[in-house]
C-alpha positions, 0 to 999 in steps of 0.5 A: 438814860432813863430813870428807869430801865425798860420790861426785860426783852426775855420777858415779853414774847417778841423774839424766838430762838433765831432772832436777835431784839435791840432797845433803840429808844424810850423813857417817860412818857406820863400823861394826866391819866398815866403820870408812871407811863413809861414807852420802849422801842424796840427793834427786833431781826426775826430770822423764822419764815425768811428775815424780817424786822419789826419796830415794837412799841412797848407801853407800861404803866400801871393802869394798864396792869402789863406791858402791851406791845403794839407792832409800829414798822414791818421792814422786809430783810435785815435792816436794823440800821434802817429801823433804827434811824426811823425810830429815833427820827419818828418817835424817840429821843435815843436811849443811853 
């Protein structure tokens, strides 16, 4: 696991009541300009208007003075699984 642990998924406007939100993967992620740059991925089933899930990438660090969260994969349906193994494959070493 990291050394640090990642913004709290209740604290950042991802889920609704209904939906159901997972940390796949993450860590330090410093570079020159940001040496406390810290990156999350997270997997989020949103059961709104039909089911969908979305892959969030969060970045913290604090140059940037709150967390930003950028959508990287809109998958059709709940399909955790799936979103899981194209993070980890894509992006990220696993977390845990």
């Amino acid at each position: 696991m990291s050394e640090r642990l990642p913004v709290a998924p209740a604290t950042i406007p991802l889920c609704g009541p209904d939906d159901s939100i997972e940390l796949i993967a993450g860590g330090c992620r410093a570079t020159a300009r940001e040496p406390d740059r810290y990156e999350w991925v997270f997997a989020a089933v949103h059961r709104g208007l039909g089911t969908w899930t979305h892959l969030y990438l969060v970045v913290e660090s604090r140059r940037r003075g709150r967390p930003e969260i950028h959508l990287r994969l809109v998958l059709q349906g709940d399909r955790l699984d799936e979103a899981r193994r194209r993070a980890v494959a894509d992006w990220w070493r696993p977390v845990g």
